[in-house]
Structures are given as C-alpha cells and as structure tokens.
FIFITI-316384 format. One line per field, with one value per residue: residue in three letters; x, y, z of N, C-alpha, C, O in turn; residue number from 1. Coordinates in steps of 0.05 Angstrom, whole numbers, m for minus. Atoms other than C-alpha are relative to their C-alpha. Layout:
BEGIN
seti [Ala:...];
n.c1 [X:...];
n.c2 [Y:...];
n.c3 [Z:...];
ca.c1 [X:...];
ca.c2 [Y:...];
ca.c3 [Z:...];
c.c1 [X:...];
c.c2 [Y:...];
c.c3 [Z:...];
o.c1 [X:...];
o.c2 [Y:...];
o.c3 [Z:...];
torkol [NUM:...];
// end
This chain:
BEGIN
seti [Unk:Unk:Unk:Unk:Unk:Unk:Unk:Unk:Unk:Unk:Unk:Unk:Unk:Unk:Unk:Unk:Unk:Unk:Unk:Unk:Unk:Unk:Unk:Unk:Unk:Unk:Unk:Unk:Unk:Unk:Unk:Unk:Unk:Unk:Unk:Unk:Unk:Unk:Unk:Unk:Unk:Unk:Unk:Unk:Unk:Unk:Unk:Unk:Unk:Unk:Unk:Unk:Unk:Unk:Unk:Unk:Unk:Unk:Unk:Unk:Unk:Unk:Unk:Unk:Unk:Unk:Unk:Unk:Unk:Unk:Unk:Unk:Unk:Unk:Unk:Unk:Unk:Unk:Unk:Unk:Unk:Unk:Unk:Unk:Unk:Unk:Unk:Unk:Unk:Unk:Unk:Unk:Unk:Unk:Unk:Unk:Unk:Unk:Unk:Unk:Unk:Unk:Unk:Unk:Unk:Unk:Unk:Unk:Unk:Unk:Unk:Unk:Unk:Unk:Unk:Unk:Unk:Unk:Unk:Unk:Unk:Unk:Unk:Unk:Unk:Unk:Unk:Unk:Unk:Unk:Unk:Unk:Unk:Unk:Unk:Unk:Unk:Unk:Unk:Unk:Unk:Unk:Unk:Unk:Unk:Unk:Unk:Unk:Unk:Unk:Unk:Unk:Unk:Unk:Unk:Unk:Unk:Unk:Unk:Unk:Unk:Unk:Unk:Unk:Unk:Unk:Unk:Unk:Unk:Unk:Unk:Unk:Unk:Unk:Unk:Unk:Unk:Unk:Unk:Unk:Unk:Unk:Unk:Unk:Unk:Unk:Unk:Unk:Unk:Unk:Unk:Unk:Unk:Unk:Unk:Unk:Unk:Unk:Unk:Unk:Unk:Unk:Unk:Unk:Unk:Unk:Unk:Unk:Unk:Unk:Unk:Unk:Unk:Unk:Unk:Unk:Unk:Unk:Unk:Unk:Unk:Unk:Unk:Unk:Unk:Unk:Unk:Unk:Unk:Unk:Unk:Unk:Unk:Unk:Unk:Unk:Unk:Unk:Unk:Unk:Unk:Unk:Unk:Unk:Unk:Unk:Unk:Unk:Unk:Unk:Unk:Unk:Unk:Unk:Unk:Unk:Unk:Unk:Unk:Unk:Unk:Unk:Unk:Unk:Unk:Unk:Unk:Unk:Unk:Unk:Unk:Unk:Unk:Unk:Unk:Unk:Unk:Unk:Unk:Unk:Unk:Unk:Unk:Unk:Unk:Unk:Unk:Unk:Unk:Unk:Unk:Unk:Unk:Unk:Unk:Unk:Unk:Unk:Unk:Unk:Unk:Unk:Unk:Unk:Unk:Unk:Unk:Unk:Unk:Unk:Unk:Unk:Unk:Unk:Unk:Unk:Unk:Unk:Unk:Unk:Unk:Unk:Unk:Unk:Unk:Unk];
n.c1 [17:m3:14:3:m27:m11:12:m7:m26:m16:m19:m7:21:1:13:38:m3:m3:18:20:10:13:26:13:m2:26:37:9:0:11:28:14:7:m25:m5:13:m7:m23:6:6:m20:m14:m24:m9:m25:m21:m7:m6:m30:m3:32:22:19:30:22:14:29:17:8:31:11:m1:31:17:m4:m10:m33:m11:m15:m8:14:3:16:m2:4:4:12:m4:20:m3:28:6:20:30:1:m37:m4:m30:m25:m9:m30:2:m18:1:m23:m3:m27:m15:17:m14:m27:m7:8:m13:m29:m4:0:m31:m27:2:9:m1:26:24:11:m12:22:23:14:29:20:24:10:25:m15:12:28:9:m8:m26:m17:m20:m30:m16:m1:m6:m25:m9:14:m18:m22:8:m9:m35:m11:4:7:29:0:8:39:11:10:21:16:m15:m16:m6:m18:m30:m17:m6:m26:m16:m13:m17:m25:m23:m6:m23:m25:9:13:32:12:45:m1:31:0:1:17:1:m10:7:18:m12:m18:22:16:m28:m31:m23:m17:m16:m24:3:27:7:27:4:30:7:16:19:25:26:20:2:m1:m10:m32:m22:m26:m19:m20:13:m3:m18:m6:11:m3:m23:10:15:m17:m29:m19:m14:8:21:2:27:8:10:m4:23:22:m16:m28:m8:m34:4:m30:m3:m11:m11:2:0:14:m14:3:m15:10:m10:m24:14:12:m7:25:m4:16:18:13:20:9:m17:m7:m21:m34:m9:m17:m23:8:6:16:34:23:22:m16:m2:m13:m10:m17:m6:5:23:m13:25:18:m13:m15:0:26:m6:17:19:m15:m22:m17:m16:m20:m23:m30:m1:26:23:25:22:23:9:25:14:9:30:26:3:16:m13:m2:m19:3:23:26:m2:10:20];
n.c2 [m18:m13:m22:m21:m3:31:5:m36:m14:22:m9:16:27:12:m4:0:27:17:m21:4:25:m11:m3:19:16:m4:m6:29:9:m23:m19:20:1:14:22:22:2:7:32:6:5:7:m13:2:m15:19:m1:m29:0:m19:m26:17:22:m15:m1:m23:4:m15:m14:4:m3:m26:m5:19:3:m17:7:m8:15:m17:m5:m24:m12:m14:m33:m12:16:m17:17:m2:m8:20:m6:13:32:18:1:m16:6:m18:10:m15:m3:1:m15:m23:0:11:m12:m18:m3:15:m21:m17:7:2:m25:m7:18:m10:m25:m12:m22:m8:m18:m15:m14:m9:23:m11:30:m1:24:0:m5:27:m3:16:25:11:25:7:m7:m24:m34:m2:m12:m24:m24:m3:m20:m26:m17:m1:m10:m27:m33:m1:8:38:6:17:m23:5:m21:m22:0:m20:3:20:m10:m17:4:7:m15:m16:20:10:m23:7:16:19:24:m1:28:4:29:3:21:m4:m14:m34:m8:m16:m34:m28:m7:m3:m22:m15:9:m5:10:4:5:1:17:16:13:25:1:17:35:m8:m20:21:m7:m29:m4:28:6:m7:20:m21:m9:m16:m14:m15:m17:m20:m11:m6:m29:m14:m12:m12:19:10:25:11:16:13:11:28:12:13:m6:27:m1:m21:m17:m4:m7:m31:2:m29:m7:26:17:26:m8:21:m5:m1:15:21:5:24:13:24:m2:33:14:m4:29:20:m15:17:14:m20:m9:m18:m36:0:26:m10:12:m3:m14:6:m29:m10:m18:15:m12:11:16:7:11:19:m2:19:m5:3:m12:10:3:16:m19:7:m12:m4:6:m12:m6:m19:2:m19:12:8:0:10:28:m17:9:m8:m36:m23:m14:m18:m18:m10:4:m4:m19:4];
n.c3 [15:25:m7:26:3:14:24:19:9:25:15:25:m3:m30:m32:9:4:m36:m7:15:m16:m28:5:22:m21:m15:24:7:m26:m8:31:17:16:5:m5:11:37:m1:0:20:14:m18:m3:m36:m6:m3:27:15:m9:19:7:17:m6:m25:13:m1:m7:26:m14:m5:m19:m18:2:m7:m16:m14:m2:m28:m16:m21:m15:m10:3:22:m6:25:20:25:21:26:17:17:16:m20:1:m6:m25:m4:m20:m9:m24:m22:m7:m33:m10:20:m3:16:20:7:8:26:20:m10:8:31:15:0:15:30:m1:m17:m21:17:m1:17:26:m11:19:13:16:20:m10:m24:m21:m16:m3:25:4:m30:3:17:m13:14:m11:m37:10:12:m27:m16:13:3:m23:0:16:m18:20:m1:30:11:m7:16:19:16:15:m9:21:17:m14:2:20:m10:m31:14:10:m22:m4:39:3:m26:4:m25:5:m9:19:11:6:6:17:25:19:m19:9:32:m8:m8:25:29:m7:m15:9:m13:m3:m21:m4:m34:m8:5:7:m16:m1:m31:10:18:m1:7:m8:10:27:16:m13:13:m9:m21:23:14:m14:0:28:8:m23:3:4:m13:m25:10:m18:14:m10:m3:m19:m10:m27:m1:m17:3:m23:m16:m6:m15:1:28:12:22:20:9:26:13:m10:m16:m23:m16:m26:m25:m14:m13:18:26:15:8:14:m7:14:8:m7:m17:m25:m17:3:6:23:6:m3:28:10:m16:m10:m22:m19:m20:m21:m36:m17:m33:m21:m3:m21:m17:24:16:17:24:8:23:23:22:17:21:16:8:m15:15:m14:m19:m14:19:13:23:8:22:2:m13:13:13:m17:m37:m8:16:m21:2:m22:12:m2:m20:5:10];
ca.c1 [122:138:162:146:216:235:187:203:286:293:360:360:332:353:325:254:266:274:220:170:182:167:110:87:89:51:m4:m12:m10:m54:m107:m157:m174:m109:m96:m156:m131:m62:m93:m137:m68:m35:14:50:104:148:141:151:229:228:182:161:128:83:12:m24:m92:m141:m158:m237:m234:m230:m307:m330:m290:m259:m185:m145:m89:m83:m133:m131:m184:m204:m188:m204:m246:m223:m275:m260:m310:m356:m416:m488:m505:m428:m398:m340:m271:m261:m195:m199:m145:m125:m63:m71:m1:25:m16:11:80:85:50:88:165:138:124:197:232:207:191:224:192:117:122:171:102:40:m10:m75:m128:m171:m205:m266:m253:m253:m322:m344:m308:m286:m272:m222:m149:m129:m156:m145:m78:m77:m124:m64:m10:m45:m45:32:47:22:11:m53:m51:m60:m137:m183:m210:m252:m307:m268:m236:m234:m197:m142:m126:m122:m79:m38:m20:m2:43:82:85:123:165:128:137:72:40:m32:m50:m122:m157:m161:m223:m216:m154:m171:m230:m182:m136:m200:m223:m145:m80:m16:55:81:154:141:82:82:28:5:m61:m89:m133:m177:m242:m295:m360:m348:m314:m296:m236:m172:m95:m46:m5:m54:m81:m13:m5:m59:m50:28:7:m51:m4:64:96:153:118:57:66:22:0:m9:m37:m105:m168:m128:m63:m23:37:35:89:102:110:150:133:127:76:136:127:175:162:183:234:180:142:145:105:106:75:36:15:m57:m76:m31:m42:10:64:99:132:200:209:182:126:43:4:m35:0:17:33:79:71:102:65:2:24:m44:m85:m52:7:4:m44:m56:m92:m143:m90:m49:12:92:152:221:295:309:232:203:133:81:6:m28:m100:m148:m171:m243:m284:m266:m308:m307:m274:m215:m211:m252:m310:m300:m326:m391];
ca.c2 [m1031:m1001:m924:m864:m848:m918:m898:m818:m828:m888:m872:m930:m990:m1036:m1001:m994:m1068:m1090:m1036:m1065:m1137:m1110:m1084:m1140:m1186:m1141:m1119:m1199:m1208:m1146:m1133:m1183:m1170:m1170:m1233:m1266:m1248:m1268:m1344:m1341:m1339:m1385:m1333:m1341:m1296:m1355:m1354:m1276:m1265:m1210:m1143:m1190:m1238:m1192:m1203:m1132:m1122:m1096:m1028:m1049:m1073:m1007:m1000:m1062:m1067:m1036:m1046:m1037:m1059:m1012:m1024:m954:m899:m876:m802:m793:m832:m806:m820:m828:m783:m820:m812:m818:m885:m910:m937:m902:m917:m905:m900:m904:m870:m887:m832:m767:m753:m795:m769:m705:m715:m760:m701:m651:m684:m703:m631:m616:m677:m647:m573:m550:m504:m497:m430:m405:m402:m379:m435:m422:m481:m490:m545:m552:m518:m555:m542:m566:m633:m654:m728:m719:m727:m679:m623:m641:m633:m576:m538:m552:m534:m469:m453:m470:m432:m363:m322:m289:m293:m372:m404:m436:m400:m450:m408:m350:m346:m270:m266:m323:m281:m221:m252:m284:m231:m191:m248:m258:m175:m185:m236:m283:m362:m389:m459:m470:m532:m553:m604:m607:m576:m515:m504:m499:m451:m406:m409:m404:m337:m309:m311:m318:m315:m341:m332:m350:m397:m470:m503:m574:m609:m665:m712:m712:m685:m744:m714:m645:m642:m691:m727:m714:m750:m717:m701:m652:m627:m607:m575:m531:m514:m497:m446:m417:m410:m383:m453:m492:m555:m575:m613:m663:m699:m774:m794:m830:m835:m908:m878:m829:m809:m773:m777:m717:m706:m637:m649:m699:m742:m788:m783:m811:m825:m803:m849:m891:m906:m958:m976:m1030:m1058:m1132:m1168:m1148:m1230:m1247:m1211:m1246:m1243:m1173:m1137:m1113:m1031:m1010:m1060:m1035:m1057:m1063:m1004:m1031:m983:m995:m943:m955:m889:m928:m981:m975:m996:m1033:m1013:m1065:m1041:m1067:m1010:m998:m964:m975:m948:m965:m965:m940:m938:m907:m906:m865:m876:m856:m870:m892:m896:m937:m1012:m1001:m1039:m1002:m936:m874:m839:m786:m722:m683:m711:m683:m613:m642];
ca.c3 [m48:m117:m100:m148:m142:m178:m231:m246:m238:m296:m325:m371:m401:m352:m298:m340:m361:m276:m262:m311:m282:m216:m232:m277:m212:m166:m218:m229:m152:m137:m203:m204:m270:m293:m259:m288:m363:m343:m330:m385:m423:m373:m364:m289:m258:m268:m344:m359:m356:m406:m424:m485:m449:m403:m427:m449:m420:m482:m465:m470:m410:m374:m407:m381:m314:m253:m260:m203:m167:m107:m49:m29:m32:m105:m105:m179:m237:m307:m363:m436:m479:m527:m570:m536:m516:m514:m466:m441:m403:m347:m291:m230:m196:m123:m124:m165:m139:m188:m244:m233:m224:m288:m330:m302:m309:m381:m393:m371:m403:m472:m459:m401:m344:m353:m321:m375:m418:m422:m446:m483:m495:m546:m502:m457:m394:m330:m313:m377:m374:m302:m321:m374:m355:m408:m386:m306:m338:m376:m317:m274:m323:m333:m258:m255:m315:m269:m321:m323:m403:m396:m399:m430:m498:m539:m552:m547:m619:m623:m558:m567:m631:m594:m533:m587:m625:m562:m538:m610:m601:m532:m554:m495:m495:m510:m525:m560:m549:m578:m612:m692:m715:m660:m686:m762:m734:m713:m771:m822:m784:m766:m796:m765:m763:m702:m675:m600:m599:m601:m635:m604:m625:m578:m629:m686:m714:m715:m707:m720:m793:m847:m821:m855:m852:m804:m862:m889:m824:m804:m879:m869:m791:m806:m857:m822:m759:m802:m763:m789:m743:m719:m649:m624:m560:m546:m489:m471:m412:m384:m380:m337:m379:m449:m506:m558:m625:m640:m712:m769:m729:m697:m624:m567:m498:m425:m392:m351:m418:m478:m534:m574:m641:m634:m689:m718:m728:m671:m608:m572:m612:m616:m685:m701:m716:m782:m788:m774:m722:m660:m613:m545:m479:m413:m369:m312:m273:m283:m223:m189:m250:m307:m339:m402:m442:m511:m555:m607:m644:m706:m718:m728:m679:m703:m668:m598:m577:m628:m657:m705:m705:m765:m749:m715:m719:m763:m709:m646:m621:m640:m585:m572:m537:m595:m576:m511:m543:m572];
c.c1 [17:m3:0:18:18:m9:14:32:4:20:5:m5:m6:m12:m22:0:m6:m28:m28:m8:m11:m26:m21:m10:m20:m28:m9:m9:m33:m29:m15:m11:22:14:m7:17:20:4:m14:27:15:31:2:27:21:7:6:34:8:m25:m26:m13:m22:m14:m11:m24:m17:m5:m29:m12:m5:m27:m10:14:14:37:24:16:8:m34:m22:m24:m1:m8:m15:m11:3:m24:10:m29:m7:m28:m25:m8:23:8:28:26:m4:23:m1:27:m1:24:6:22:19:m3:16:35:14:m11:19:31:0:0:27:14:m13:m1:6:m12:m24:3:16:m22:m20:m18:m35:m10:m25:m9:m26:7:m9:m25:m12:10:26:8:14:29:9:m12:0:32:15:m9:23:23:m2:2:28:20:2:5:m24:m16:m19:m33:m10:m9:m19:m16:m6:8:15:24:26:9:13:26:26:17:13:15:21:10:28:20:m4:2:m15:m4:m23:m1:m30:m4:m3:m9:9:17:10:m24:9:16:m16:m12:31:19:17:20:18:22:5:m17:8:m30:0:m34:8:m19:m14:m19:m24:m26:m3:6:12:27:18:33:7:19:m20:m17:26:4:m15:5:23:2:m20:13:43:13:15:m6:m23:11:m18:5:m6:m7:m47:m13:12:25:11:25:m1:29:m18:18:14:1:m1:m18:17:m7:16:m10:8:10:m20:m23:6:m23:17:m24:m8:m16:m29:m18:m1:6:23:27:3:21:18:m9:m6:m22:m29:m1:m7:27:m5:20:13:6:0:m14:m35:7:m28:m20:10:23:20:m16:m4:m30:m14:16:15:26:38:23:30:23:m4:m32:m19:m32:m18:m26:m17:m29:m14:m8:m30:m19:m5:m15:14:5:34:m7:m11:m20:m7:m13:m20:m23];
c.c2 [16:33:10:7:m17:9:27:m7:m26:25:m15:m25:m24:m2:3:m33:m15:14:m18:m30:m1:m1:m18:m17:13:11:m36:m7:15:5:m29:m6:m1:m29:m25:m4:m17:m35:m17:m11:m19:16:1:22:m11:m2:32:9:31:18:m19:m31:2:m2:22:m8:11:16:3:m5:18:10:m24:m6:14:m18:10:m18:13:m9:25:13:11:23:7:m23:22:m9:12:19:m12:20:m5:m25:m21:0:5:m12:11:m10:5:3:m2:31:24:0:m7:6:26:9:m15:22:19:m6:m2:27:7:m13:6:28:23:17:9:29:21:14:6:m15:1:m23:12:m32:16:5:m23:m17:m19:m31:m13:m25:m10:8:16:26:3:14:15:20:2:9:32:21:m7:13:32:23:11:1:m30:m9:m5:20:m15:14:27:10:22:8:m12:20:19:m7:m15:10:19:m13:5:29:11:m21:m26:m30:m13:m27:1:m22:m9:m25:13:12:31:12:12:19:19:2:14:32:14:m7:4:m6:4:m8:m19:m21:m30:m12:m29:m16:m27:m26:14:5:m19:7:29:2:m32:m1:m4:m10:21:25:32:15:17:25:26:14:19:29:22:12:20:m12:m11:m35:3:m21:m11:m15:m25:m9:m10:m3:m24:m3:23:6:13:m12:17:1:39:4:m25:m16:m26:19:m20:10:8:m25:m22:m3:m15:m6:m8:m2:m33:m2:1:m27:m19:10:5:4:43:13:17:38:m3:m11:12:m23:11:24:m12:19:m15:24:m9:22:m17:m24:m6:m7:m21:16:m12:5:m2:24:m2:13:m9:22:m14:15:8:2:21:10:11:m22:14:m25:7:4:m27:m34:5:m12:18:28:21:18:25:33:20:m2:17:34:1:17];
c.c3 [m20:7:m29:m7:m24:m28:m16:m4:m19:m15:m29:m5:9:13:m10:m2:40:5:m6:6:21:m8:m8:31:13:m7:2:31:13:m17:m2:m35:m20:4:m16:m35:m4:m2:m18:m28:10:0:28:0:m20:m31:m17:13:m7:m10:m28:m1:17:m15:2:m4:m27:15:1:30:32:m8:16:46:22:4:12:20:30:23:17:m7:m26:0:m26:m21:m24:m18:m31:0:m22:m7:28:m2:m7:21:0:14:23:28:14:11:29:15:m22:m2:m33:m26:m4:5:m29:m24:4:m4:m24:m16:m3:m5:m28:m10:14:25:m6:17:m17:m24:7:m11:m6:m15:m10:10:20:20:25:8:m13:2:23:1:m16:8:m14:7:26:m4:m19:23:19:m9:0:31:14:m22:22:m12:m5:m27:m4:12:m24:m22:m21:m14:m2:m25:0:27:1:m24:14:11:m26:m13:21:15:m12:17:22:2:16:m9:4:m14:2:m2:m5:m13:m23:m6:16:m12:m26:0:m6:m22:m28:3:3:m15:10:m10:18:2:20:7:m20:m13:m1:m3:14:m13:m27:m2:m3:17:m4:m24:m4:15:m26:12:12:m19:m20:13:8:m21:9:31:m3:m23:3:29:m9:18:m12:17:18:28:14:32:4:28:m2:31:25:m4:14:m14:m35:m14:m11:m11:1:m33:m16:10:19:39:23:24:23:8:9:m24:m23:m25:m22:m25:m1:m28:m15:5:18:17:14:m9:m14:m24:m4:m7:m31:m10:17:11:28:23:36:18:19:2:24:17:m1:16:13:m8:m15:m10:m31:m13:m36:m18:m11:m25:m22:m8:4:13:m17:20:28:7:m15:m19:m18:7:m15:m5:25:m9:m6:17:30:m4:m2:28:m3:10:m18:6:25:m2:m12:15];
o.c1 [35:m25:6:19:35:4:25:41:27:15:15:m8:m28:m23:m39:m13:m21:m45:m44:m30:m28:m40:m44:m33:m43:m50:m31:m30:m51:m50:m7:m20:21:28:6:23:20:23:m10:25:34:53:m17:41:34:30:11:41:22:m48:m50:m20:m40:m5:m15:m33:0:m7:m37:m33:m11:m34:m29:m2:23:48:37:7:25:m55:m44:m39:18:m31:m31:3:m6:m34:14:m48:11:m35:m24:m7:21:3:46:18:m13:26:m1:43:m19:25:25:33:34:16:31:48:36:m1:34:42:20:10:37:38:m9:3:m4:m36:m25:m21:12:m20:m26:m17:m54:m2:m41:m3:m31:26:m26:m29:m21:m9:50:27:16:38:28:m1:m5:41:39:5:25:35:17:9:32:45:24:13:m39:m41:m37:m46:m1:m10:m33:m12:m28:7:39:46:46:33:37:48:49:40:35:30:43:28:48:38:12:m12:m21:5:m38:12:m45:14:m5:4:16:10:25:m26:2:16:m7:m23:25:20:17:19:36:28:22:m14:14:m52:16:m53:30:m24:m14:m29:m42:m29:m25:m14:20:42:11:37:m4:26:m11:m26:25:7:m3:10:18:13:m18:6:61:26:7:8:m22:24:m35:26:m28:12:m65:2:10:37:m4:45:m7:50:m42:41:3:12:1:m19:6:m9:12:m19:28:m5:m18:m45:29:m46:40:m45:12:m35:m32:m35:m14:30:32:48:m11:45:13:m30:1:m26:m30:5:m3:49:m28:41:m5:25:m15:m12:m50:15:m34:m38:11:13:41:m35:5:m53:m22:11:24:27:36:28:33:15:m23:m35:m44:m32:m19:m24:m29:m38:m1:m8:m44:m42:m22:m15:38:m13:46:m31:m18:m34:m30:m20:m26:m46];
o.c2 [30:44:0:12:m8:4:29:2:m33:47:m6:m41:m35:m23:1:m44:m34:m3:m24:m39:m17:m21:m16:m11:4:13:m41:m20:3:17:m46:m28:m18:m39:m44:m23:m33:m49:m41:m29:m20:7:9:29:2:m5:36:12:46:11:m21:m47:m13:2:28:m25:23:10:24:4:12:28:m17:m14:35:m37:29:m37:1:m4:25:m1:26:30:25:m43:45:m31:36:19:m20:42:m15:m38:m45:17:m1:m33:34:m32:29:m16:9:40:23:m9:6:1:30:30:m9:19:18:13:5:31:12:m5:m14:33:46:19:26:37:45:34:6:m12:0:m33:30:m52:38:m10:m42:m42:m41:m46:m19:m29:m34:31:27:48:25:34:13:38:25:25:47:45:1:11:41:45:m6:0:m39:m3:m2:43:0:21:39:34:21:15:0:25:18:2:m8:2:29:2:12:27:25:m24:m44:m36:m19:m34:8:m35:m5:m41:38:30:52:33:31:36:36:25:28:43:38:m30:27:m24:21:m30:m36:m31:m31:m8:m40:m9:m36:m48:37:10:m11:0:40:9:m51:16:m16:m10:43:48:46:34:41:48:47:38:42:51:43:33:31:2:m8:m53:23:m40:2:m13:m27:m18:m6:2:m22:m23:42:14:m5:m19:22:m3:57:23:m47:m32:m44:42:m44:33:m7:m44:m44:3:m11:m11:m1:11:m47:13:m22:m28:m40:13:27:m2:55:8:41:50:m22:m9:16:m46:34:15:m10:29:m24:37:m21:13:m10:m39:m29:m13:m43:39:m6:m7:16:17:m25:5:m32:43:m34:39:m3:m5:37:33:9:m43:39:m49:29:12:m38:m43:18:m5:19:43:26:26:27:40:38:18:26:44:23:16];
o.c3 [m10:10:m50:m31:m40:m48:m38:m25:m17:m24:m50:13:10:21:8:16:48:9:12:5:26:m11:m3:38:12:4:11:33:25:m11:m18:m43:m38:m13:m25:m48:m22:m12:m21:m44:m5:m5:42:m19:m37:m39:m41:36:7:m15:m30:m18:25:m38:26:m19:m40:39:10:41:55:6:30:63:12:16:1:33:42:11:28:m21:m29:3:m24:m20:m23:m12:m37:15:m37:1:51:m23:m14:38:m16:23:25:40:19:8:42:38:m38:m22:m47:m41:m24:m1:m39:m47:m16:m14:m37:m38:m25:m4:m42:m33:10:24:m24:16:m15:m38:31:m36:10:m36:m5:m2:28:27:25:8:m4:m4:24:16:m18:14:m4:6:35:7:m27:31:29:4:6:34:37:m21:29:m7:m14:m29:m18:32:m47:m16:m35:m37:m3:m22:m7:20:8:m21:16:5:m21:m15:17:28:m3:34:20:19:13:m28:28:m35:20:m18:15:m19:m23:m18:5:m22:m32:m18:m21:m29:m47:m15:6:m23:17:m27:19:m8:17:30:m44:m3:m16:12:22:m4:m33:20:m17:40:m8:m36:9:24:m46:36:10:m16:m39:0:4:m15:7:29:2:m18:m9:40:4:34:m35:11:32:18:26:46:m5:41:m17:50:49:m8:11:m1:m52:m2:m8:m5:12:m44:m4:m8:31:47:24:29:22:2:m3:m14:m31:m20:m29:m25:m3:m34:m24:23:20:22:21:2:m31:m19:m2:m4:m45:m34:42:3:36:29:46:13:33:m7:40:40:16:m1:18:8:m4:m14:m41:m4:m51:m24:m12:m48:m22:m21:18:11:m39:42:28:12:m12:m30:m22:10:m13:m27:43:m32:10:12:47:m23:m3:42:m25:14:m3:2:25:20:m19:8];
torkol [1:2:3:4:5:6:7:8:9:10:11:12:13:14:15:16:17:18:19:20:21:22:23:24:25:26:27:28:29:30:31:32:33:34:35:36:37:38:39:40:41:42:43:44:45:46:47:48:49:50:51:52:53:54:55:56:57:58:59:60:61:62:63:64:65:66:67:68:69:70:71:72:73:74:75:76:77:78:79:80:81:82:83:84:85:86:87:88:89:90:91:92:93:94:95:96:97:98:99:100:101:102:103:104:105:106:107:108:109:110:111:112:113:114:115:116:117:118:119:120:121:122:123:124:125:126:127:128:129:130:131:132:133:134:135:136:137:138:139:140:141:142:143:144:145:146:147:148:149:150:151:152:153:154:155:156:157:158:159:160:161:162:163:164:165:166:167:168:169:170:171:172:173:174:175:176:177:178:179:180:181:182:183:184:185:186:187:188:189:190:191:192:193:194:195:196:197:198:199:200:201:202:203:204:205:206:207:208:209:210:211:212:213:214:215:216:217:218:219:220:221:222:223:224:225:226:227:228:229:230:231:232:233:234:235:236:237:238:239:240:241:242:243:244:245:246:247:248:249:250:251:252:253:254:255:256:257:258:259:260:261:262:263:264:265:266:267:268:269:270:271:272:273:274:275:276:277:278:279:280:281:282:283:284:285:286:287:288:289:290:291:292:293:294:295:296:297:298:299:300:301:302:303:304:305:306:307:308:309:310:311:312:313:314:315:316:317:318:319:320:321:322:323:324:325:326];
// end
C-alpha cells in the first residue's frame, strides 16, 4: 500500500518519477474506470516504463462517472460549480486526511506558517458552498490561522476594508484571497495601499462581468490594491493539491505534483516546454481517485516545473470557482 508519507516527503524527481509508477500500477489495478480507459488504449502496466507513457484520464469523466480506486468509505464528495442544468464534477474522497495534509504542506512549501497570517475571503462561506474543495480549504486555513480577524467577507465589502486597513495599520501578515470580480468590487468601492497583505485570486469572472485577460485583471487589481503582484491559485474540484503563482501568471507546483502539455490534435502524444496545449495534471495526493488527469485547459510549460495557463478549450463548460458565488 502506497503511504502518505511516500507522497508528502518527495525530495526529487526520481522519487516522484518511482512514486508515479507506483501509483500508475495500482490505480490501473484498483480504478475500474481507469482501467477500462487504460484498455481502450491498450495501455498495460507492462508497456508504461516512463511518466510519458501513463495514459491521462479526461477530466469529464468525473461528470459522467464515479472514479475511484480506494474501496474504503467515502468521507467526502467535492462538487465542481456549474451553471443551471450542467452537469457537474464530482470527487469522491475516501480519505480527507490526505486532502488536508496536501493543502496544508502546499501552503507551507510556498507561504510558510498559515498561522503567521490572518486570511480574509472574498468567497462563499462554508455554509453557502459545502461541496467545494476550495473553500473546505480555506474554512480550514482560516481556523488554523487563529486569528479572530480571519473569515469569510464576500458580502461584507465595507468591513474587509475596514479589517484591512486596521491590519496594514498594525503591520499584521495578511492574505486576501478571492475570486476576480469580488475582488475588483472591492477595489472599485476602496482604495488601497497595501504593505502587509497578499493579494491571491482563485479564477475568473464568467457570469458575473465581461471576462477580461489575466494581464489586465492583474493591471487593474495591482493598482487598486497599491501591490507590486497579483498572486493566483490553481487548483480544481478533481484534484487535491494546488500550485501558486506569486505573480506574472507562471505558477509552479508542490513536490508531489506535475503538469504537462499534450498535443491539442494528439492527445496521446505529449509537448516539449514553450509550446500551447492541452494541460495535463499528476498528483500524486490524488491516489484514491485518479491522479492522471488530462484537462480542459490550455496553457504552456516552461523549465524547472513552472507553468502558465492560457485559457480554456472553446467547447468545454463553463465552470470555475466564480460560479460558485452565483
């Protein structure tokens, strides 16, 4: 059995490379639905030697099927958010555990101690939206930060300014982490210039305002917040591990994580750094589901892990953790 240990201490790509064969083997052994895809491709153990010969599952079929390699009891079902009358994702989890130790090390392999800050969302509180993994895992950051500052503030505006400016005023380290539009709310009604406070958005605005490039969100967030960067969030409803950008839109991943760029025409066949296309994920804390997961993404890998994403393929659904405030 594959421990959690194996997965959180990767030192190096080796040991993700051996890790990721592991895994590959008992997801194929274990995930019927995995399995089946794996035969559809005639892909066998016996022919995957190397990370670029594992076959990535489409992440559609986390709408259409239950994908699952663990037997065990499902403590937790995540659900993508979607429009009305869409059909959603969704994950079932057999081992929160692992959920929140893979959020939680990623916070501290980019950010250090979450109780060094005090963390203020511009998201749907739990209440509001109990089957989205991003705010299971911000609601839990927030009560490990243990500051009585940190909480949810959506439709709060005049307050987050408040608590914001009396943070900055104390010198306090503080991360805002929201989605797009919330966050040009608060910039369009408030002005800031923050010493102390991170600023971190979480997705785009489709369905609430015209959608706009990153490059020109950032622009306007960065001088409505007096920031010299704009940091973002990557993670998704059929996966357990984020990366994060600290600026520019490149974003690299935690140690037990990979992504990859595959071909647009040519599923199968995976593309050097520099070169668009289809975004492809290993995470290895996803073990009890899939950890191959080929995207609806588009976007372009570059040297030592780093990434940028580009946009979306124009047929897939309109989904992302904005919607999640409709």
């Amino acid at each position: 059995m594959i421990s959690k240990d194996a997965i959180f201490n990767i030192k190096t790509n080796a040991e993700f490379d051996a890790l990721a064969l592991d895994i590959f083997r008992f997801q194929f052994e274990n995930n019927s639905v995995y399995r089946s895809f794996c035969d559809l491709l005639y892909k066998q153990p016996s022919d995957v030697k190397h990370l670029r010969d594992i076959p990535f599952l489409p992440i559609q079929f986390f709408k259409t099927h239950k994908v699952l390699s663990s037997q065990n009891k499902i403590e937790k079902i995540f659900t993508s958010s979607g429009t009305t009358g869409s059909t959603t994702s969704k994950h079932f989890v057999t081992d929160l555990s692992i959920y929140e130790e893979s959020y939680l090390r990623g916070f501290q392999h980019f950010y250090g101690n979450v109780e060094d800050y005090v963390l203020l969302a511009l998201l749907p509180s739990y209440l509001e939206r109990k089957g989205s993994s991003l705010i299971y895992m911000v609601n839990d950051l927030i009560q490990k930060s243990k500051r009585p500052e940190s909480g949810f503030y959506l439709n709060n505006l005049q307050d987050l300014s408040e608590t914001l400016k009396q943070l900055e005023a104390k010198g306090q380290k503080t991360l805002l982490i929201g989605v797009s539009f919330a966050l040009l709310d608060l910039v369009e009604q408030f002005q800031f210039n923050l010493k102390h406070t991170l600023v971190m958005e979480t997705g785009g605005m489709k369905g609430r305002r015209k959608e706009i490039i990153r490059q020109e969100l950032h622009d306007r967030l960065k001088t409505g917040f007096g920031v010299n960067e704009i940091h973002s969030e990557y993670g998704m409803t059929e996966l357990l591990s984020q990366a994060y950008s600290k600026g520019n839109g490149i974003f690299v991943c935690p140690p037990w994580m990979k992504v990859f760029t595959r071909d647009t025409e040519d599923a199968l066949t995976l593309l050097p750094n520099n070169k668009t296309g289809g975004i492809n994920i290993i995470d290895l804390a996803n073990m009890n589901s899939c950890s191959f997961i080929a995207t609806q993404d588009l976007g372009k890998t570059f040297e030592n892990g780093r990434f940028e994403i580009i946009g979306r393929f124009d047929n897939s659904d309109i989904r992302g953790c904005n919607l999640m405030a409709l």
